[in-house]
TIDREN-930064 format. One record per residue (C-alpha): residue in three letters; y, z negated, x. Coordinates in steps of 0.05 Angstrom, whole numbers, plus 5000, padded with zeros to 4 digits. Layout:
BEGIN
alaYZX
...
This chain:
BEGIN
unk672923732791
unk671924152725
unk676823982671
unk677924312599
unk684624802591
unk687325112517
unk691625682530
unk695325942465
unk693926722467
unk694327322420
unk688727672400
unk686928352386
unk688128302314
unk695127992329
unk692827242307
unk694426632356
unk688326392368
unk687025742429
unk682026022493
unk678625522524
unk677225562596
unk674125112653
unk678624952704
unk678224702763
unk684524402795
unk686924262871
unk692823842900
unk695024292961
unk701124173020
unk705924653038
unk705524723112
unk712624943111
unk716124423061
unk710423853063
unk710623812988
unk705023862938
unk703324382895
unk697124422842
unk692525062847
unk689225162791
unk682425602794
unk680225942723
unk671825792734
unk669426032665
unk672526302607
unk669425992539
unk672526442490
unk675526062422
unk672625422412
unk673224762378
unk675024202415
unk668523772406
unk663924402437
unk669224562489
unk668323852503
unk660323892506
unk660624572538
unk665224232599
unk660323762615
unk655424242629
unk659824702670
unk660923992713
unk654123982726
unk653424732754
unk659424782790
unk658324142830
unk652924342854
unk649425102837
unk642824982872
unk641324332843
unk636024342778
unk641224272722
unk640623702684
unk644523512614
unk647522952595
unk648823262518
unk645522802462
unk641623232402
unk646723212350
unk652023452408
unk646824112411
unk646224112338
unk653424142328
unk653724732375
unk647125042340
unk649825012269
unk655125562273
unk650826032310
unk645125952257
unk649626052203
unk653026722233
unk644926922230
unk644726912146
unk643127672123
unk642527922186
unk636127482222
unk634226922163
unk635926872092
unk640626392061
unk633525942040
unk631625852116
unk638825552130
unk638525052073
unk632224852108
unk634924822169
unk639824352146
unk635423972109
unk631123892171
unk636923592211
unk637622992161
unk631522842181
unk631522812249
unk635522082256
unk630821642314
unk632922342358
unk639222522341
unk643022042394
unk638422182449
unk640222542509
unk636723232498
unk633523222570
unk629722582553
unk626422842494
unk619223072510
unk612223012481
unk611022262476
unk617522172449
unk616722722388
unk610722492369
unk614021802358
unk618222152324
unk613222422280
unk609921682267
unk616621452253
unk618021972189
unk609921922170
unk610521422120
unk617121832069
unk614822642085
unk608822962069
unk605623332132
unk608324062109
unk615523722099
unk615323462170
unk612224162194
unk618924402166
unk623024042211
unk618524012277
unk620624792266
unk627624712265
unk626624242326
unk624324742363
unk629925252346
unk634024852364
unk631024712435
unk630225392441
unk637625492433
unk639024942486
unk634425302541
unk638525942531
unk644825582538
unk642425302603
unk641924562577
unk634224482586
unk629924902629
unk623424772597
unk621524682531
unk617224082510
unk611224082478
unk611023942398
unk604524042350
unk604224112281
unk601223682237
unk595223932193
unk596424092123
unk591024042078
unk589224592039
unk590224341961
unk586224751904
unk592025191879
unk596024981813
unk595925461758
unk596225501683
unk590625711638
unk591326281595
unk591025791528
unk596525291567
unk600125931569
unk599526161500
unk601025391482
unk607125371517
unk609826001499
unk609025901420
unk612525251428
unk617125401481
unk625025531457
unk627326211464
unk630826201527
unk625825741565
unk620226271528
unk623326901563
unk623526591630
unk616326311627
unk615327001602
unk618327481656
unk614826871717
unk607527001686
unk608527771680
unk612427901746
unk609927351799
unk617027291818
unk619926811872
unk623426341840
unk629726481873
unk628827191867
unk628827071790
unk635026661786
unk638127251831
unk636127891791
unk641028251754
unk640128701692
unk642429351732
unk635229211785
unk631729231718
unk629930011710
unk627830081637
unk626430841627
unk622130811701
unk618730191680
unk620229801745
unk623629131767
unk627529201831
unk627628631887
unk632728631936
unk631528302005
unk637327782021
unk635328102094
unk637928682117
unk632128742162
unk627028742109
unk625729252051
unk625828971982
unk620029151936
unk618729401861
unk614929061814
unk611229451745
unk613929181676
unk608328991638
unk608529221566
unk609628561538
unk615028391586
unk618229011570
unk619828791490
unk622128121513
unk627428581566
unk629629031509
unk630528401462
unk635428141505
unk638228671558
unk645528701570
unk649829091606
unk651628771665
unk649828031696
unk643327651712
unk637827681673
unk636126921684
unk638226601620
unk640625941664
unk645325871721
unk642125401761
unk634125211785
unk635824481770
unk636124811691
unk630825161697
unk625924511724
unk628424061675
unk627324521615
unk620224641645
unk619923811659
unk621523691580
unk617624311553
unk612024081594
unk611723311581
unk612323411499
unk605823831506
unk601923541563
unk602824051608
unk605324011688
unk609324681701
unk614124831749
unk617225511775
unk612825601834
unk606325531777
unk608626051742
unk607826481804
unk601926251823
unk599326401762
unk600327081757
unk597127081829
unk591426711798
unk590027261736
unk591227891779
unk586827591824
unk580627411773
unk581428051744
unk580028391808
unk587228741832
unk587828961900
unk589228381950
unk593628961983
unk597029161905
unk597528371894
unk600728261959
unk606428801952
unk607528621883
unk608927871905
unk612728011977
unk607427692015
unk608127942084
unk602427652112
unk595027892082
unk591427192082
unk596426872035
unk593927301979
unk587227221999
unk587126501989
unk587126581910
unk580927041914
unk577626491961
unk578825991906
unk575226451850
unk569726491892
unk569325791901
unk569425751826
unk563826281817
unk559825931870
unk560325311829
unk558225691763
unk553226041795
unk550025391816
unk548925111744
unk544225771732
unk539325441783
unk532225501756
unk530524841775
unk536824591728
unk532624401674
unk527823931713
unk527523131702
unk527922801771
């Protein structure tokens, strides 16, 4: 029967490190002598583990060496997986996702609690989607999305381990598709002549940039290119290009107000600054702002005054054409409505 085995060893870099390997011991008699000896067969190497995955990964190995032809079943519960998962995922920042998508990711797994001590093998359709009814009531349908997709990473990762042969079956829910959030150009104006000065230049570099919020709290003044009149963005992946974005003339005298040598430009250290200066600035004047409607915004003007979808869309990072496209849908909804009151009939008394 498999068992677990830690052997001390040296590795190449001259550290001690503990190899785990499955085992597989036998009680044998000497024909000769008549006394026992144990023969113990290496079956799998694991490489350096933790206990609690050796542990996890031993079970498994039971199951296939018993017996190989046999459909291999798992006995591992989702957090067990998870556990494994984590480390993996993580060793994936900067190379495969950004730092964002794993603070997702672990976000999504705090909300995954009616699942997390089943056995992975007995969750399937029926029992995701009751699941899904269970979390209804405290998500919104995009916030669930979120985690239905880390779900399904995560089964994903347990079919190429050889936990689960097939994957099972989990649908989105529908997201409704809101009228976008933007500022006016007099809310701007408004905010901006009562704004204090370092809330003023970040409102300021949002609505002339279109900047990710996290991009903005990660730019530093040696990206900002003064005498070529361009913003750099660097890609937290390696596998992606980052992008340059114009400096607007406006922008530029705020920049040259306040440019330093070295450091970020942000004038706060942390987004939980930033959205409660916007919460107060926006509450004294009766105006609802947050980072992302400063971006959106900018998408909204460049849009109404008739930018490329293409310009707009590597200006803002969007990788995928219909996201711009949605803002110039919305002005033509607009139009449409304008257009209506012009009706020639308008005038009539019914």
């Amino acid at each position: 029967m498999p068992a677990i085995k830690y052997l001390k060893k040296e590795s190449k870099k001259g550290k001690a490190v503990t190899y785990v390997y499955i085992v597989e011991n036998q009680t044998l008699i000497d024909p000769e002598t008549q006394k026992k000896r144990i023969k113990r067969t290496y079956l799998e190497k694991l490489g350096v583990l933790g206990k609690e995955v050796s542990k996890s990964q031993a079970k498994v190995a039971l199951l296939r060496y018993v017996d190989r032809n046999q459909h291999l079943t798992c006995d591992l519960m989702l957090n067990e997986i998870i556990e494994e998962f984590k480390p993996h995922y993580k060793n994936q920042i900067g190379k495969v996702i950004k730092p964002s998508t794993y603070e997702s990711f672990e976000y999504g797994i705090k909300n995954m609690g009616s699942l997390m001590n089943r056995k992975i093998r007995d969750i399937g359709f029926d029992q995701i989607e009751d699941f899904k009814d269970t979390i209804n009531e405290n998500l919104s349908n995009r916030s669930i999305n979120i985690v239905l997709i880390h779900l399904k990473r995560i089964f994903k990762f347990a079919q190429r381990k050889g936990y689960i042969t097939t994957l099972p079956l989990i649908d989105h829910l529908r997201v409704s598709t809101k009228e976008i959030k933007r500022l006016t150009t007099d809310q701007i104006k408004i905010l901006l002549d009562n704004a204090p000065e370092k809330i003023k230049r970040y409102i300021c570099m949002m609505v002339f940039t279109g900047m990710r919020p996290n991009e903005m709290m990660n730019l530093r003044w040696e990206d900002v290119n003064m005498p070529e009149n361009y913003i750099l963005i660097r890609s937290d992946n390696k596998f992606k290009r980052g992008r340059k974005i114009p400096i607007h003339k406006a922008l530029k005298k705020v920049l040259l107000d306040h440019k330093e040598n070295q450091g970020f430009v942000c004038p706060y250290d942390t987004k939980w600054g930033v959205v409660s200066m916007l919460n107060r600035l926006g509450n004294r004047l009766g105006i609802k702002i947050t980072p992302y409607t400063l971006r959106k915004t900018f998408t909204s003007l460049m849009a109404e005054n008739e930018v490329s979808p293409f310009s707009l869309a590597k200006i803002l990072g969007h990788t995928n054409i219909s996201t711009t496209y949605k803002y110039y849908v919305e002005i033509e909804h607009k139009k449409l409505r304008e257009e209506l009151t012009k009706h020639p009939l308008d005038e009539i008394e019914i």
